[in-house]
C-alpha positions, 0 to 999 in steps of 0.5 A: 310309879313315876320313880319306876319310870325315872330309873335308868334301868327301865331304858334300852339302846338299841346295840347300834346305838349305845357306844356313841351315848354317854351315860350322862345323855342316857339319864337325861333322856332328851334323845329326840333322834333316838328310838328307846325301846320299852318292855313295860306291856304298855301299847306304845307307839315307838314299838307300834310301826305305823308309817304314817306321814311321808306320803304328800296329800293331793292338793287342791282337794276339800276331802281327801279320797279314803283310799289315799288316807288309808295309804298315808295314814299307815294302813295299807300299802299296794304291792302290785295292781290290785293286790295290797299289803296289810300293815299293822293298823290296817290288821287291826281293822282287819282283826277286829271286824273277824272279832265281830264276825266270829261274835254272830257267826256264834249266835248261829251255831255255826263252827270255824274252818279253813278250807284250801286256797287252791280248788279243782277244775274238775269239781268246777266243772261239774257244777258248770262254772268253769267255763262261765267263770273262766275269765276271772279264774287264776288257773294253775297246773302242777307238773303232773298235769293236775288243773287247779285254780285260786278259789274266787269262792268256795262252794264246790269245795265245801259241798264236796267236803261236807257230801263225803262226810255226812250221810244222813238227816241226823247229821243235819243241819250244819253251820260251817263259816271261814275267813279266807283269802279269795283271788279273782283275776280281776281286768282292771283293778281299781278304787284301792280295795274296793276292786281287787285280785286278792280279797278277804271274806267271810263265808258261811255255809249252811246245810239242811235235810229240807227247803223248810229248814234251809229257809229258816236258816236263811231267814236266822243268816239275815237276821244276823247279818242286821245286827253285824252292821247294825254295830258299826253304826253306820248306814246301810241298806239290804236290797232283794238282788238277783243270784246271778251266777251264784244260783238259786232263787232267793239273795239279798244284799247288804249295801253302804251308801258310797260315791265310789259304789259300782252298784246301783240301789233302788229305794222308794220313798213310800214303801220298804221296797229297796232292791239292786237295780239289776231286778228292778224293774217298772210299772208300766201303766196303759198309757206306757205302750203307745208312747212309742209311737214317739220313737221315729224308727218304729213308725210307719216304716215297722208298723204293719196294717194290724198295729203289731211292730215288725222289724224289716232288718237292712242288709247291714246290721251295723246300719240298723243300730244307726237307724232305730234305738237298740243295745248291741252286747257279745257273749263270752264266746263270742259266737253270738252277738245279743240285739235289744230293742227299746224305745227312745222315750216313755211316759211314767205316771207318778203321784205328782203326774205323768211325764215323758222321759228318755230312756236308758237300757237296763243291760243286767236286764238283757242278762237275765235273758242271756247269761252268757252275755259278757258286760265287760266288752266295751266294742261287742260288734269289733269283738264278734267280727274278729271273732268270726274272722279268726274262724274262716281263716284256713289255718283255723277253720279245719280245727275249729270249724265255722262255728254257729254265729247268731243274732240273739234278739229281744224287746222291749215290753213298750213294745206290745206284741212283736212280729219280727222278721225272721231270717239274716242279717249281714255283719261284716258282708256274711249273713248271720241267723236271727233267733228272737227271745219270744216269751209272751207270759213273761214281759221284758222292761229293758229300760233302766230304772231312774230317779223319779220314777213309779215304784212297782211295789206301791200306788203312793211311792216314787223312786230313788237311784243312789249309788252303793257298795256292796258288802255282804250278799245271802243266797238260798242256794236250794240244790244247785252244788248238793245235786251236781256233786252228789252231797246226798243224804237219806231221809226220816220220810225216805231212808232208803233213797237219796236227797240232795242236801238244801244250802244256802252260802253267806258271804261278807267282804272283809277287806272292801268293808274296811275301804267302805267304813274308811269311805263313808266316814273320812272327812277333811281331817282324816279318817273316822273309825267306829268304836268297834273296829277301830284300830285302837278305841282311843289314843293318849298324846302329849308334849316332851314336857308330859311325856312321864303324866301321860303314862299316868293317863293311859294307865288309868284308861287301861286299868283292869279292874273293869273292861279296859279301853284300847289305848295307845300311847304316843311317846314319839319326840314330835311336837303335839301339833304334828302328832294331833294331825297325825292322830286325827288322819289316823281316826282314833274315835277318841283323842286324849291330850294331856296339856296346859290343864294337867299341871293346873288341875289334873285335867286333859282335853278330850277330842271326838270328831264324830262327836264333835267335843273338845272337853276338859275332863278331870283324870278321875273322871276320865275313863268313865267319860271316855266309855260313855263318849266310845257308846255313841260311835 
């Protein structure tokens, strides 16, 4: 082997170079600014592109943010706001969480495709989307007109694919998965690609002939989906969450613990309750409800002889906001401005005792009640005046008409039972109609769950509130896209007649579970990849003196009379010092460093950070070593 890789022969200059080398400097090999290019099979760094290095660390920072390591270190690099470019590392990552995808997918039975990036209006708008999604929407048209959009997701599509296809129970149930790119007109880009306007997902579909089976398959799809993230060894969290926009009556979702979460997860510290903040909600105890006797705005002034709470609206709403404890929020078209009322502080009992505290709202909550409210205003009441200005101009009013403006109301359940006054209030000097959400089977908690707090689930547990990413979400979405889009099928019980298919959708977020891996395990030196979506599971470097040795090494670690290691060998003419920083950024799981101990005794040091080993191995040895080492991570 080592008379093979002395040989001239084994060497090729790229054309540009070879007229200004001597044959003398050719044999010699000590070419340090030439890049030799190798055909031998072996995973070579000098024919692998990494552009790692070049790009300045930000100074002054212990831990260095994950998505600038993911830039520096070769993987990523932004093209646009919120769109990225993959680079070979990064697609490696990429490639083998799809490896492992397709391994649970497997289990489930379910078969790969790949639908059309592009979708139509047409089938959105049947299913009531379009409009409620339309902020978030690339929309398109083709020159004859036809209304297309870059699909954020792809219900319709499958429910319309599969509605044309199957017409009978015989035919279910069907397993069908893809891992596509998804696209969102995202406001505002942030957090690398965490929160971006081109993503990677995997969705799963599943279709069943009854709500039985289709919660059996829910129930498998979870199951699953634990042992997926249960193999990156790393953390996680499955919380029951709300369905939102995506319908149905049953979700969870699968969450890492991150600073840079934009999701809160609500965990008690007694009990196996963890849910999203956004369904949690308290428990109110007796002596919640006249706590708000504290709140100033809701005194004398709004109590009447009967203790029930009125609200006497001022002229002015805006004067209101300023005079009694409230949450003002807009609707997506802007026609209604939603009021929520809670109170300034409320008392909590805990195992430890009661305590009083001041409050928050939860405005997921008031969302619930009003699913048209859009969260992502920042002024709702500027928003709403220009709204209402735009429509009384004369230039517009003919064409869009006053439009129905109204105040949409709602209380807190502190509140005990609530009279409010009906009739107007003034916004920017014209009276708007006040319409009160007024349910009294159903009580409403509008404050925002905090740490400390009682669990609603047991007597014993307080609660935790931690920030999280959100990686993967399961939904039971019953029959809100089979029922719309005519996805029908006749039945054992009805042959005759037509039911709407049972689906559920699975999704998991490709590309934000490489920022959250890359987040969740990078440290001071660089990144840490676990074993099974690493880009390579270990990397071989030396010195110039041990270059021909380390052949030998990666060799050995790559051998095929068993289950190889994914090794890449660093040939570049660097020094070992660069290239261990360089290796360390990267976050191979393990680093092999043929050194000072190869010529003594046939030795290399093996480095695991995670681990934290340093270990002087023998060669023979090696391999066996490394396996067990790769086990842990």
């Amino acid at each position: 082997m080592k008379s093979f890789l002395k040989a001239p022969k084994t060497w090729h200059l790229h054309k540009s170079c070879q007229n200004s080398v001597s044959s003398s400097q050719f044999r010699v090999g000590k070419l340090s600014n030439i890049q030799f290019h190798h055909e031998d099979g072996r995973r070579r760094v000098s024919a692998f592109w990494t552009p790692s290095g070049g790009i300045t660390k930000t100074q002054g920072e212990d831990k260095e943010d994950s998505h600038s390591l993911l830039i520096r270190a070769g993987f990523v690099r932004q093209a646009h706001a919120g769109l990225f470019q993959f680079l070979p590392l990064g697609l490696r990552v990429q490639e083998k969480i799809e490896k492992l995808v397709d391994k649970y997918m497997a289990r489930l039975g379910a078969s790969k495709l790949s639908l059309s990036t592009f979708s139509s209006e047409d089938l959105w708008q049947k299913t009531g989307r379009l409009d409620s999604s339309s902020s978030e929407l690339f929309r398109l048209s083709d020159r004859k007109g036809g209304k297309y959009i870059l699909s954020p997701t792809h219900e319709e599509e499958i429910t319309a694919l599969v509605g044309n296809i199957v017409k009978s129970y015989k035919e279910l149930p069907l397993r069908l998965y893809q891992i596509s790119r998804k696209y969102r007109d995202e406001p505002r880009p942030r957090q690398g690609l965490l929160r971006t306007r081109e993503f990677l997902m995997k969705d799963l579909y599943t279709f069943d002939s009854t709500t039985e089976g289709a919660l059996v398959a829910y129930k498998r799809v979870r199951q699953a989906y634990d042992g997926f993230f249960n193999e990156l060894k790393i953390p996680f969290l499955t919380a029951e969450a709300a369905s939102g926009e995506m319908g149905g009556d049953l979700s969870h979702e699968y969450h890492f613990r991150t600073t840079k979460g934009e999701d809160n997860i609500v965990s008690c510290n007694s009990c196996d309750y963890v849910a999203n903040e956004e369904l949690t909600q308290s428990r109110p105890t007796s002596a919640e409800s006249v706590t708000e006797s504290r709140d100033e705005s809701w005194s004398s002034t709004c109590q009447d002889h009967n203790g029930r709470f009125t609200l006497r609206p001022p002229e002015d709403l805006e004067t209101q906001a300023e005079n009694s404890h409230q949450w003002i929020g807009v609707t997506h078209d802007r026609s209604s401005v939603v009021q929520a009322f809670f109170p300034r502080e409320i008392e909590v009992s805990t195992p430890s005792g009661r305590r009083m505290r001041e409050t928050k709202v939860n405005s997921y909550a008031i969302k619930r009640l009003f699913p048209d409210l859009d969260l992502s205003v920042e002024t709702p009441m500027e928003t709403f005046k220009q709204h209402r200005r735009l429509q009384h101009l004369p230039e517009t009013s003919t064409a869009k008409g006053s439009g129905t403006s109204n105040v949409l109301r709602v209380f807190d359940m502190r509140y005990g039972k609530v009279s409010p006054s009906p009739g107007t209030v003034l916004i920017d000097g014209q009276e708007v109609q006040i319409l009160v959400h007024n349910d009294p089977n159903n009580a409403i908690d509008l404050v925002k769950i905090e740490t400390g707090d009682p669990c609603p689930r047991c007597n014993e547990g307080t609660l935790k509130v931690e920030p999280a990413v959100e990686l993967g979400h399961t939904f039971h979405l019953g029959t809100r896209y089979s029922t719309p889009l005519n996805a029908t099928i006749a039945t054992k019980e009805s042959p005759n007649e037509q039911v709407a298919m049972q689906m559920g959708c699975h999704g998991i977020g490709i590309s934000r579970l490489i920022a959250a891996v890359a987040d969740s395990l990078a440290d001071s030196k660089g990144l840490n990849w676990p074993r099974v979506i690493a880009p390579f599971e270990a990397v071989v470097i030396s010195g110039e003196e041990n270059q021909i040795e380390a052949v030998e090494v990666y060799d050995t670690l790559t051998a095929t009379a068993d289950t190889p290691i994914d090794t890449l060998l660093d040939d570049r003419h660097k020094q070992l010092g660069w290239k261990l920083k360089d290796a360390d950024m990267i976050g191979y799981p393990v680093i092999v460093v043929v050194g000072r101990d190869w010529k003594k005794a046939r030795k290399v040091e093996v480095q695991c950070r995670r681990l934290g080993l340093k270990e002087s191995v023998p060669v023979g040895g090696l391999k066996a070593y490394v396996e067990e080492k790769l086990q842990q991570l």
